[in-house]
N, CA, C and O atoms as CSV, one atom per row, in Angstrom:
chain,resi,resn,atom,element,x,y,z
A,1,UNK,N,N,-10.072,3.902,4.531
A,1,UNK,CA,C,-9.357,3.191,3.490
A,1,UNK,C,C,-10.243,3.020,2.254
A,1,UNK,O,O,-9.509,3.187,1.280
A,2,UNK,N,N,-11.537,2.752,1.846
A,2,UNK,CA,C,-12.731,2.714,1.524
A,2,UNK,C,C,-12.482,3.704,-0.045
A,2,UNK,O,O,-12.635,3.582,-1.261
A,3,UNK,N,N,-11.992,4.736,1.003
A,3,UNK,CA,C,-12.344,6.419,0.150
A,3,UNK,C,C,-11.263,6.350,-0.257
A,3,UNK,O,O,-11.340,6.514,-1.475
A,4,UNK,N,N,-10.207,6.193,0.050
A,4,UNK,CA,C,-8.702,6.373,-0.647
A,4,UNK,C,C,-8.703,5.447,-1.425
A,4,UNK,O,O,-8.421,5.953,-2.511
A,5,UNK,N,N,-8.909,3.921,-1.606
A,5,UNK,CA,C,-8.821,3.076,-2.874
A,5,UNK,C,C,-9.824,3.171,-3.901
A,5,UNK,O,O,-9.595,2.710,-5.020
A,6,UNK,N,N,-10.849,3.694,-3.637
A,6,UNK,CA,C,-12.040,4.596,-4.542
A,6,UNK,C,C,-11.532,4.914,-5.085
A,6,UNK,O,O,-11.360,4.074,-5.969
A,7,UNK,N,N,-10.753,6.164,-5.351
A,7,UNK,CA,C,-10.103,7.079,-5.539
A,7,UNK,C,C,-8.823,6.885,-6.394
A,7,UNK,O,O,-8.179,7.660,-7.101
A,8,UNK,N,N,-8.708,5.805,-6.133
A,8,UNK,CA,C,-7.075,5.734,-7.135
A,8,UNK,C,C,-7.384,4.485,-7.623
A,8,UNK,O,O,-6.608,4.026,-8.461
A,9,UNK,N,N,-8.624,3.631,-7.196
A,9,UNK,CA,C,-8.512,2.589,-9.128
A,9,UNK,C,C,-8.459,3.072,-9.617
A,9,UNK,O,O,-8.874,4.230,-9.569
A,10,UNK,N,N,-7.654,2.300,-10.841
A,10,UNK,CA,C,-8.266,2.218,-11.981
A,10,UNK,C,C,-9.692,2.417,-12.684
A,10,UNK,O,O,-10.708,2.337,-11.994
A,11,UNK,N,N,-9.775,2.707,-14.219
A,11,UNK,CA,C,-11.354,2.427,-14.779
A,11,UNK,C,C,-11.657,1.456,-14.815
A,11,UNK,O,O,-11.097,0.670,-15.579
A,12,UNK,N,N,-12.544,1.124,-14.114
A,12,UNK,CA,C,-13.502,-0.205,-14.234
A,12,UNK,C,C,-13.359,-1.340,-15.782
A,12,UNK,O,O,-13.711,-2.517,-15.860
A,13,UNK,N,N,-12.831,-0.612,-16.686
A,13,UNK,CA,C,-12.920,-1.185,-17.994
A,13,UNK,C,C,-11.401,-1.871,-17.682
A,13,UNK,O,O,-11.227,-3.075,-17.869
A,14,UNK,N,N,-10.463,-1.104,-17.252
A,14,UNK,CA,C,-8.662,-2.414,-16.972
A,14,UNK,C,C,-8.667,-2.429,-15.986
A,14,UNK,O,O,-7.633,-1.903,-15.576
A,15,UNK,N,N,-9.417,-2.825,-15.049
A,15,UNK,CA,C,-9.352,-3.545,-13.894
A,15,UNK,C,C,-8.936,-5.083,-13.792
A,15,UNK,O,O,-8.309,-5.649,-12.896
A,16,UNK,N,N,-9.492,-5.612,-15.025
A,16,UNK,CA,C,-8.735,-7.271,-14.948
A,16,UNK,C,C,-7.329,-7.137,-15.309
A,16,UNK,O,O,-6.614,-8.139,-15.334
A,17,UNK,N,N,-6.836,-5.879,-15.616
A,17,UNK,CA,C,-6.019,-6.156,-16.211
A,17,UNK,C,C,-4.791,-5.072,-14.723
A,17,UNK,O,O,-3.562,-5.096,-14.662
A,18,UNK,N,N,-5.290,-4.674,-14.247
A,18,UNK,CA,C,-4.012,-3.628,-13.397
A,18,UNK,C,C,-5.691,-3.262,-12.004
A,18,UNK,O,O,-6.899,-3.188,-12.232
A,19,UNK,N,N,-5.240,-3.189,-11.258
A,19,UNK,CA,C,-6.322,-3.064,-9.697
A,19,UNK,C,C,-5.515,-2.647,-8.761
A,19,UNK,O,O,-4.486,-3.320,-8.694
A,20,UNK,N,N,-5.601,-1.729,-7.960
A,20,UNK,CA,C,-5.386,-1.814,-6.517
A,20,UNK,C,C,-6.372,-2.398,-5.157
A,20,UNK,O,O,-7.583,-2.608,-5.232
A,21,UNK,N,N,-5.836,-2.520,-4.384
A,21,UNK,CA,C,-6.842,-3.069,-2.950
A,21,UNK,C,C,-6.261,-2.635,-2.294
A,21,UNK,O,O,-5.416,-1.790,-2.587
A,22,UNK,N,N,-6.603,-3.240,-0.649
A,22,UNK,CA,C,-6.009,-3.408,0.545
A,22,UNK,C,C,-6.224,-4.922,1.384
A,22,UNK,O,O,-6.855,-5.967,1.230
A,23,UNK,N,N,-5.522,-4.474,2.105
A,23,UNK,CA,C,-5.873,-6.229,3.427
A,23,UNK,C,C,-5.498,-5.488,4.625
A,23,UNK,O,O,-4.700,-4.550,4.640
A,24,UNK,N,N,-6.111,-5.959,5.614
A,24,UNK,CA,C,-6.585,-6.030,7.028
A,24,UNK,C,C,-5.712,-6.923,7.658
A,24,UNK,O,O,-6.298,-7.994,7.819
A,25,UNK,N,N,-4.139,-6.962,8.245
A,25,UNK,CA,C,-3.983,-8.285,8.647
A,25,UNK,C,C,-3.686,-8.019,10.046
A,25,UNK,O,O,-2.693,-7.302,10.171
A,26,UNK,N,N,-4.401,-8.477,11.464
A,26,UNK,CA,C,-4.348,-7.957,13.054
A,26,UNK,C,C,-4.051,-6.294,12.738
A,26,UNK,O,O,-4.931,-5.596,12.233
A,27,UNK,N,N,-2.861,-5.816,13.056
A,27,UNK,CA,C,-3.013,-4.274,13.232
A,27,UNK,C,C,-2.138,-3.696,12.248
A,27,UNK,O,O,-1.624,-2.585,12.377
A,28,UNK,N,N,-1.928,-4.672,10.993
A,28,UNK,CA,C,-1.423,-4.030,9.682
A,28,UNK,C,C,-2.488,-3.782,8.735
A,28,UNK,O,O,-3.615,-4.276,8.735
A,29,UNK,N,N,-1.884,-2.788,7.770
A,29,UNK,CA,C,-2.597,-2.691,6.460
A,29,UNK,C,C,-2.065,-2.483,5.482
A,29,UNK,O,O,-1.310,-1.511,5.484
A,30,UNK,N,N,-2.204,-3.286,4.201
A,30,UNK,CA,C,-1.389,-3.582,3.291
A,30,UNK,C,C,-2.447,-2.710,1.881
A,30,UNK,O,O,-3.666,-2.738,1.709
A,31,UNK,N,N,-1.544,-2.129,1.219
A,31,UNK,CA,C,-2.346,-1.222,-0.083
A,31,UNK,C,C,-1.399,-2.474,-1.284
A,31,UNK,O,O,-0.181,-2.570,-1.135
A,32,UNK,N,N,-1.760,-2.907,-1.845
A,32,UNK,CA,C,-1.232,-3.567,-3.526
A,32,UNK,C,C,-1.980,-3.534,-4.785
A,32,UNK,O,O,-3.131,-3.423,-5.206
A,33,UNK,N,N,-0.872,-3.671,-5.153
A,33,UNK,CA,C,-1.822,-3.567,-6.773
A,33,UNK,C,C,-1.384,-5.067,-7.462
A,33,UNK,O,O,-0.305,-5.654,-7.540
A,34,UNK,N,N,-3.108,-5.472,-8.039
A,34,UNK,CA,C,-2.968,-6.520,-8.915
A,34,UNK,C,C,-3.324,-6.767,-10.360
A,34,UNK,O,O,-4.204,-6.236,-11.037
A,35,UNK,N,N,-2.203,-7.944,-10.767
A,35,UNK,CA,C,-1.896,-8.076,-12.196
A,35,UNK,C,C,-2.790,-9.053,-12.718
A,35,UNK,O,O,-3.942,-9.200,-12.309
A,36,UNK,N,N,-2.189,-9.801,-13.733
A,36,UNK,CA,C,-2.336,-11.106,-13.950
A,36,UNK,C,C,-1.210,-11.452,-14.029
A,36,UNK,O,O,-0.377,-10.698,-14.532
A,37,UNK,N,N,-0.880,-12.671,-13.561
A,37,UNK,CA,C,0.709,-13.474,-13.961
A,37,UNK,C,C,0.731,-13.590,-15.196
A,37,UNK,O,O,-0.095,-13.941,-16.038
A,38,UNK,N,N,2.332,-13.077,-15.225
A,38,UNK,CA,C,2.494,-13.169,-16.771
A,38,UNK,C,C,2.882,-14.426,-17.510
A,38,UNK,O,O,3.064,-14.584,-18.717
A,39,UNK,N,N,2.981,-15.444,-16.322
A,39,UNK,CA,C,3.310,-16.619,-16.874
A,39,UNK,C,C,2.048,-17.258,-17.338
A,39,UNK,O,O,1.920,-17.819,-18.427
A,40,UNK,N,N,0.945,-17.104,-16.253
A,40,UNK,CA,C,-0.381,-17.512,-16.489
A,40,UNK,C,C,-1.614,-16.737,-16.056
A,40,UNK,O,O,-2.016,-16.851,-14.898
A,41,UNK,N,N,-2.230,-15.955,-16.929
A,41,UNK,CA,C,-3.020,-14.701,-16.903
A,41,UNK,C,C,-4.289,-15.106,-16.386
A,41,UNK,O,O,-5.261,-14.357,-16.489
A,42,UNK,N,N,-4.377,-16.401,-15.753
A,42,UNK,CA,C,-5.438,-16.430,-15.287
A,42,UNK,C,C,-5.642,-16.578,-13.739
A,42,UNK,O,O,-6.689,-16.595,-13.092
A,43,UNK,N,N,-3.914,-16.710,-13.203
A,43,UNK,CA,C,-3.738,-16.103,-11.944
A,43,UNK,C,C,-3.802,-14.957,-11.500
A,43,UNK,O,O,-3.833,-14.212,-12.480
A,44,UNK,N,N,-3.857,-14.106,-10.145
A,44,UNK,CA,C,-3.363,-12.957,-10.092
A,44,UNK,C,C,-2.457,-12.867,-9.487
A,44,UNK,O,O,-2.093,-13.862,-8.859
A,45,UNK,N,N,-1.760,-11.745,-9.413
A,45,UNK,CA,C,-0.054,-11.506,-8.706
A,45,UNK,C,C,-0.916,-10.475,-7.970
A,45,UNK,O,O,-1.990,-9.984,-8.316
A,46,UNK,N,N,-0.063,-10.234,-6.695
A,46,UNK,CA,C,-0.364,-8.811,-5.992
A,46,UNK,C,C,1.003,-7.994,-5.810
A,46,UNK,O,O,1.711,-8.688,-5.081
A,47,UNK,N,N,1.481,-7.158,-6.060
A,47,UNK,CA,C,2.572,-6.087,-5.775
A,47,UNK,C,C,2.641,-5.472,-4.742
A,47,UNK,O,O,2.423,-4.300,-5.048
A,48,UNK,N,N,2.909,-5.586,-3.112
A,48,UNK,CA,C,3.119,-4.716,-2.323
A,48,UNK,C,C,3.289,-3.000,-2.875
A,48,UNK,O,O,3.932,-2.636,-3.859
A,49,UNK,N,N,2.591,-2.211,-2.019
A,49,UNK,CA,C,2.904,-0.963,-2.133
A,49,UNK,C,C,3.847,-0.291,-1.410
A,49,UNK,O,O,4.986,0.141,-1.587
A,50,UNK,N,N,2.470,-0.361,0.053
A,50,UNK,CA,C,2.821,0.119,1.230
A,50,UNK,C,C,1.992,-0.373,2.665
A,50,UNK,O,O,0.765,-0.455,2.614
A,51,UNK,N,N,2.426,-0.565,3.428
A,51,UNK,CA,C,1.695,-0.926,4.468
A,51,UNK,C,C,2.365,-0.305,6.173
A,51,UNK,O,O,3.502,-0.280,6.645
A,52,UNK,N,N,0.944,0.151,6.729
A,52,UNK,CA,C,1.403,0.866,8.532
A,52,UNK,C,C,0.852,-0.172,9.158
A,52,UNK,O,O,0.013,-0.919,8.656
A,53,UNK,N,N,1.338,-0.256,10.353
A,53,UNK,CA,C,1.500,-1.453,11.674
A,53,UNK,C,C,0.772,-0.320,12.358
A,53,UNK,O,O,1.236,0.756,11.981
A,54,UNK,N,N,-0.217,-0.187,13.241
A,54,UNK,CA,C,-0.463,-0.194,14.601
A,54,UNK,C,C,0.137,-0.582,15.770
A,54,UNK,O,O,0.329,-1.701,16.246
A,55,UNK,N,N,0.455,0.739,16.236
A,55,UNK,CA,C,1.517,0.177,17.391
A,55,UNK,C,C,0.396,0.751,18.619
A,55,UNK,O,O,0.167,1.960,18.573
A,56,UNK,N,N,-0.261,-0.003,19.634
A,56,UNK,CA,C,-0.982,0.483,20.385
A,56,UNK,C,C,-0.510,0.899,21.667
A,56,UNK,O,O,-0.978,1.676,22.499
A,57,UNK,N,N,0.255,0.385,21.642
A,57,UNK,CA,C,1.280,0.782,23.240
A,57,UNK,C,C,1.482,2.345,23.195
A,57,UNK,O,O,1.441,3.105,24.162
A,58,UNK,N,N,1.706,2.670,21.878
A,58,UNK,CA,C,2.446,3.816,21.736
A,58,UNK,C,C,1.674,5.185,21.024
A,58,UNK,O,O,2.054,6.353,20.949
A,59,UNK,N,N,0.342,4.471,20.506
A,59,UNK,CA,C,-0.822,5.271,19.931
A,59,UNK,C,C,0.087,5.849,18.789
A,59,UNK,O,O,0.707,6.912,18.832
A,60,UNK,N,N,0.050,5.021,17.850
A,60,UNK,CA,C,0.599,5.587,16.809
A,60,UNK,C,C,0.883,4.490,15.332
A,60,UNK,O,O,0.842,3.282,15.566
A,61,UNK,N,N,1.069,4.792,14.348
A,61,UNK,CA,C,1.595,4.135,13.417
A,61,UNK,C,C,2.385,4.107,12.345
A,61,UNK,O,O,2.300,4.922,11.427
A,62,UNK,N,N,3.320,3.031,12.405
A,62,UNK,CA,C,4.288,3.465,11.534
A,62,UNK,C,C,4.662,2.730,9.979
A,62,UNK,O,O,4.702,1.518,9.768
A,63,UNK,N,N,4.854,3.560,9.223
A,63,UNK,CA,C,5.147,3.361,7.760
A,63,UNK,C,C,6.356,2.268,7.256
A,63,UNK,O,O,7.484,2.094,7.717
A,64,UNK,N,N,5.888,1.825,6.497
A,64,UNK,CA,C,6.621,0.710,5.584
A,64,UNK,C,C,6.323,0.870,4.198
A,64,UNK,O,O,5.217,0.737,3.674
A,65,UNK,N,N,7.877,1.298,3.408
A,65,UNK,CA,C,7.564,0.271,2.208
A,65,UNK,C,C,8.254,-0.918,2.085
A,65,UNK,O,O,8.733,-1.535,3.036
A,66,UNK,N,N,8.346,-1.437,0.260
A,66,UNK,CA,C,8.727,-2.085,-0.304
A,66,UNK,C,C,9.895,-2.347,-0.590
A,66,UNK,O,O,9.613,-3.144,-1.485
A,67,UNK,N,N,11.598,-2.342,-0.573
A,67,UNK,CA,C,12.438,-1.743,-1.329
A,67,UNK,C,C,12.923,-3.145,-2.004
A,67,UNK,O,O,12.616,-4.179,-1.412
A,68,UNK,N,N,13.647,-3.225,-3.181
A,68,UNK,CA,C,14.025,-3.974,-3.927
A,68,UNK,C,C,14.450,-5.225,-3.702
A,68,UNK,O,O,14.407,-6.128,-4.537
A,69,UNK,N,N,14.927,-5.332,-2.427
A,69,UNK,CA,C,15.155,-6.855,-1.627
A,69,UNK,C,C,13.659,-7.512,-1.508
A,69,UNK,O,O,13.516,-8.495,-0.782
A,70,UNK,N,N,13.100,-7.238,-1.867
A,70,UNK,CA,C,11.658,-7.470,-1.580
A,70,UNK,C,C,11.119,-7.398,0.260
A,70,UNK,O,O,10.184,-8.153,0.526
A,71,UNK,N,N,11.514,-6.796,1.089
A,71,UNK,CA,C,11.606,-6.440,2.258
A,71,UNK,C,C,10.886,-5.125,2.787
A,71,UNK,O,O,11.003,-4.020,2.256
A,72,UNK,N,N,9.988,-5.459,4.112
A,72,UNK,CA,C,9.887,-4.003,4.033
A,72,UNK,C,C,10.829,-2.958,4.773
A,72,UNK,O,O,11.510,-3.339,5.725
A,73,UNK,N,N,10.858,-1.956,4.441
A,73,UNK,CA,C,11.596,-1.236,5.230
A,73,UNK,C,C,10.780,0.076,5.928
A,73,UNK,O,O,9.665,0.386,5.508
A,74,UNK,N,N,11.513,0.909,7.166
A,74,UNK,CA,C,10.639,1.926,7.711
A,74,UNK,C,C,10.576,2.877,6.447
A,74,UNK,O,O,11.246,2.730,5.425
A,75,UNK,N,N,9.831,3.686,6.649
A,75,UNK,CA,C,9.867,4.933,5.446
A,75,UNK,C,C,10.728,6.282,6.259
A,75,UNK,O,O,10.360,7.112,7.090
A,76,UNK,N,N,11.807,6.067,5.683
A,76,UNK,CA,C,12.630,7.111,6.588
A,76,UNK,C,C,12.308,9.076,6.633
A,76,UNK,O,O,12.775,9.751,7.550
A,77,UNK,N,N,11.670,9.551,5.769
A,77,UNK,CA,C,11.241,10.635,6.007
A,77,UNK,C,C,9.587,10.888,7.033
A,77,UNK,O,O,8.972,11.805,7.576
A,78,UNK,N,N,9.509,9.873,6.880
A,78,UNK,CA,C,8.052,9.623,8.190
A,78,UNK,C,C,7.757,8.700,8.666
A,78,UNK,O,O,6.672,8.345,8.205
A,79,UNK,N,N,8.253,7.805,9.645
A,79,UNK,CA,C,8.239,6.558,9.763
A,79,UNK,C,C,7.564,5.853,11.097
A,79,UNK,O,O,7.701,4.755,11.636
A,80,UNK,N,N,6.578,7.312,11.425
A,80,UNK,CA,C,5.790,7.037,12.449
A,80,UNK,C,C,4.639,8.133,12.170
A,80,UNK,O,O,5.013,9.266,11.865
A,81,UNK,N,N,3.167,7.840,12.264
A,81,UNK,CA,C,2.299,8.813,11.953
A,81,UNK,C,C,1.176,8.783,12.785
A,81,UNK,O,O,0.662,7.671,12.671
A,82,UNK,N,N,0.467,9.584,13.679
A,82,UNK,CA,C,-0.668,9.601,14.876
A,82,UNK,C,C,-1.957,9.044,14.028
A,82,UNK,O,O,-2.913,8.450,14.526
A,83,UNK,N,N,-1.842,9.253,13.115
A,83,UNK,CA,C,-3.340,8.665,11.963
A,83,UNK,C,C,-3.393,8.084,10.941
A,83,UNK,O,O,-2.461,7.809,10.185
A,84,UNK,N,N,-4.385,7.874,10.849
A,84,UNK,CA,C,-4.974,6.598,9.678
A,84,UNK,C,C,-4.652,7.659,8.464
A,84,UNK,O,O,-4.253,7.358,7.340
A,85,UNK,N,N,-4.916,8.936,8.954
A,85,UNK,CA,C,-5.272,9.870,7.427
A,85,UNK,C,C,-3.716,10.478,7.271
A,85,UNK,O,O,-3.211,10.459,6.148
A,86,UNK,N,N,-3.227,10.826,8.004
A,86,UNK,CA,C,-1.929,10.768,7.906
A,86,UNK,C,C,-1.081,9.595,6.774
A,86,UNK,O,O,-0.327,9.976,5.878
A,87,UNK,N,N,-1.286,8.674,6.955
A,87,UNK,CA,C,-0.643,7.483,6.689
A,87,UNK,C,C,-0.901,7.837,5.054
A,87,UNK,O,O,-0.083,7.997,4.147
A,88,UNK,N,N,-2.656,7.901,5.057
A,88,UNK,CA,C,-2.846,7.897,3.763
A,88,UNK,C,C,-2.648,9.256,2.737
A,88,UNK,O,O,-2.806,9.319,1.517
A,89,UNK,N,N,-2.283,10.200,3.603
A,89,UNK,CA,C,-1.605,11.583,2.331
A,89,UNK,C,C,-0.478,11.222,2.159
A,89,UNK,O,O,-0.051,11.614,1.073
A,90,UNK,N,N,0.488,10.430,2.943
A,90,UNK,CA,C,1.569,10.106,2.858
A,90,UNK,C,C,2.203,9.151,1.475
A,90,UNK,O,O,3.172,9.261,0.724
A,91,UNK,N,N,0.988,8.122,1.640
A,91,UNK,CA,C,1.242,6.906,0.537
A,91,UNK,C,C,0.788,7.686,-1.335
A,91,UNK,O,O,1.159,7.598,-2.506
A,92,UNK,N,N,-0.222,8.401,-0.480
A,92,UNK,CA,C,-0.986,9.602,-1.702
A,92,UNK,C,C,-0.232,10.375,-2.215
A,92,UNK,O,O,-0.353,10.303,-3.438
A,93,UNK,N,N,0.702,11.293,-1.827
A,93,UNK,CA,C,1.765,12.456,-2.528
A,93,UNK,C,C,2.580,11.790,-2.505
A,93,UNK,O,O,2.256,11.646,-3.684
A,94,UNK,N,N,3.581,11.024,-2.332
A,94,UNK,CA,C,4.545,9.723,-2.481
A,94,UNK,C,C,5.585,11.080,-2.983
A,94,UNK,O,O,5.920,11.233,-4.158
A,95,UNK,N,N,6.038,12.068,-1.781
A,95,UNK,CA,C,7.456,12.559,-2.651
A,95,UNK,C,C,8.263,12.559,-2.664
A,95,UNK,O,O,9.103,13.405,-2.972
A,96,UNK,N,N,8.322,11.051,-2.141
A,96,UNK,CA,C,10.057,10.186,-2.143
A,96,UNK,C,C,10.028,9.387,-3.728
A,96,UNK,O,O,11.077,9.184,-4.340
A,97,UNK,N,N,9.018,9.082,-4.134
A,97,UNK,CA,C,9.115,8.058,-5.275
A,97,UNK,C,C,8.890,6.582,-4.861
A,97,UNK,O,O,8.824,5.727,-5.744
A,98,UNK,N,N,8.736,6.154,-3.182
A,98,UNK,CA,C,9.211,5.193,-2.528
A,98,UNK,C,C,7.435,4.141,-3.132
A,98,UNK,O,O,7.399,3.112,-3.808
A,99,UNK,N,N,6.614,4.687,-2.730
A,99,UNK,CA,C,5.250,3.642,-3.472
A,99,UNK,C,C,4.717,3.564,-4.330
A,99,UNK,O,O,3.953,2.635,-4.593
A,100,UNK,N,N,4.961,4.543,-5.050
A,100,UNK,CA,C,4.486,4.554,-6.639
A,100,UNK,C,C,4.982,4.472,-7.714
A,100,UNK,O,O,4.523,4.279,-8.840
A,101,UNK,N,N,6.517,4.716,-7.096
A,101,UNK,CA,C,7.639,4.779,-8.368
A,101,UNK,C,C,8.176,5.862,-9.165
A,101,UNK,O,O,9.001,5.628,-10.049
């Protein structure tokens, strides 16, 4: 994960201003990108991207995005993937439009 958010900040120079990350939460992982609130710029907002669950029973993991309900949903053209690196060419070529827009 390390190498893939490397990779797609932003320049260091609008980073206060637009960032991506990740989070670690038990056997999810969440990719977002953060703002400043536009109400008050000295908060930050985070934007869901995309995030895969670890399913260990089943050795495998499966895809989620975002969709407009603010909900996640499965990612229906791949919605289960054997790898970490998988997951991440997936969120990377985005050629549904579904995480990047």
């Amino acid at each position: 994960m390390e190498n893939f958010i490397g990779k797609i900040r932003p320049e260091e120079e609008i980073r206060d201003q637009v960032d991506i990350s990740y989070r670690i939460d038990d056997q999810s992982i969440y990719i977002y990108e953060i703002r400043p609130d536009w109400m008050d710029p000295k908060k930050k907002t985070e934007s869901p991207i995309a995030k895969t669950t670890y399913i260990k029973s089943k050795n495998h993991w499966k895809i989620f995005w975002m969709r407009a309900d603010l909900k996640w949903h499965s990612y229906g053209p791949f919605p289960v993937v054997k790898t970490l690196k998988e997951f991440i060419q997936i969120v990377e070529d985005d050629n549904h439009g579904c995480f990047w827009g």
